[in-house]
C-alpha positions, 0 to 999 in steps of 0.5 A: 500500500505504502508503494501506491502512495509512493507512486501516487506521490511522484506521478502527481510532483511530475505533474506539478512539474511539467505543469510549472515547466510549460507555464515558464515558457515564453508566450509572444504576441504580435499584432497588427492595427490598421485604421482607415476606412474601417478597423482591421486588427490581426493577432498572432500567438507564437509558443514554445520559442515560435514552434506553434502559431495560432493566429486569432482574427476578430470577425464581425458579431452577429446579431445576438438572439435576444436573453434574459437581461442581466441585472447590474445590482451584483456587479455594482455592489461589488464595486462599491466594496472598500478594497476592490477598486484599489486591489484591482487597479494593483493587479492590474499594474502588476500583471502589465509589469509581467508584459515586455514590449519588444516593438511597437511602431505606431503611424497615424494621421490625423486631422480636426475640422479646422486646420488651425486646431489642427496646427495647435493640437500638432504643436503639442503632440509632436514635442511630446512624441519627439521626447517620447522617441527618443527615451523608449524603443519605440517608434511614434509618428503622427503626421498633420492631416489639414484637408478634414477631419482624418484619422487613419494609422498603423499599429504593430508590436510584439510582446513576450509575456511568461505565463508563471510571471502572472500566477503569483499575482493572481493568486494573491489576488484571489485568496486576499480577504477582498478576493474571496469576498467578490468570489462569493458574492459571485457564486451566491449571485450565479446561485440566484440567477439559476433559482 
């Protein structure tokens, strides 16, 4: 009996290995962002230092059939809860501290009504846009459209991310007292939605 245990007890660690293992590997995104007439966004999920590739493509939604209306009392009550707020906003900062952005090149065009608002809102976002290039590695170009009102662009980047990064924030997340709250208020919810 104590062998099974012994087995039990090494196939599970190796499972919890592997496990570990698979999320330390690293995930890169690549994505695409064109603006002109209509948006097009195209995105690329590579893993397992590019080996695998899925691509991920937004298509437009059809007309949904009509459901039940949900009701927002849940969620808003949730929000009105003293921690929540501030303990989202901090996971948020700390899982947007586990992205590093390899590239990001963005070009657009943009123009207001009026060519003067134009030439006035360029000559506040263009020194910006000059420091900003110059401090990070990456590369913003904005060119002034004084013919109407335009915006149509570009936006390409890539980001690496490893999945084992996020877990720890995650779980502080959840198992912190204001986490398990929300988590059940949400099944007593879910719980009354189904009665």
């Amino acid at each position: 009996m104590l062998a099974v245990y012994i087995i039990a007890g090494i196939i599970l660690a190796g499972i919890i290995l592997f496990i570990i293992l698979m999320l330390s590997i690293a995930v890169d995104m690549v994505f695409d962002l064109e603006v002109h007439q209509d948006v097009k966004v195209t995105m690329r999920v590579g893993w397992l230092f590019g080996l695998v590739w899925k691509d991920i493509r937004w298509r437009k939604k059809k007309k949904p059939k009509k459901k039940k209306e949900r009701s927002m009392k849940p969620l808003l009550s949730m929000m009105r809860a003293k921690e929540l707020p501030r303990r989202l906003l901090k996971l948020a900062r700390q899982l947007l501290s586990c992205l590093k952005v390899r590239q990001l090149d963005a070009d657009f065009r943009v123009g207001l009504d009026n060519p003067v608002d134009t030439g006035m809102m360029c000559s506040v976002l263009c020194p910006a846009i000059v420091l900003l290039n110059s401090f990070v590695p990456m590369r913003f170009r904005m060119e002034p459209a004084f013919d109407g009102p335009t915006f149509e662009g570009s936006l390409h980047g890539r980001i690496r991310l490893f999945p084992i990064q996020m877990v720890g924030p995650l779980l502080c997340f959840v198992l912190s007292p204001t986490g398990l709250r929300t988590l059940k208020s949400m099944v007593t919810s879910s719980w009354k939605k189904k009665r």
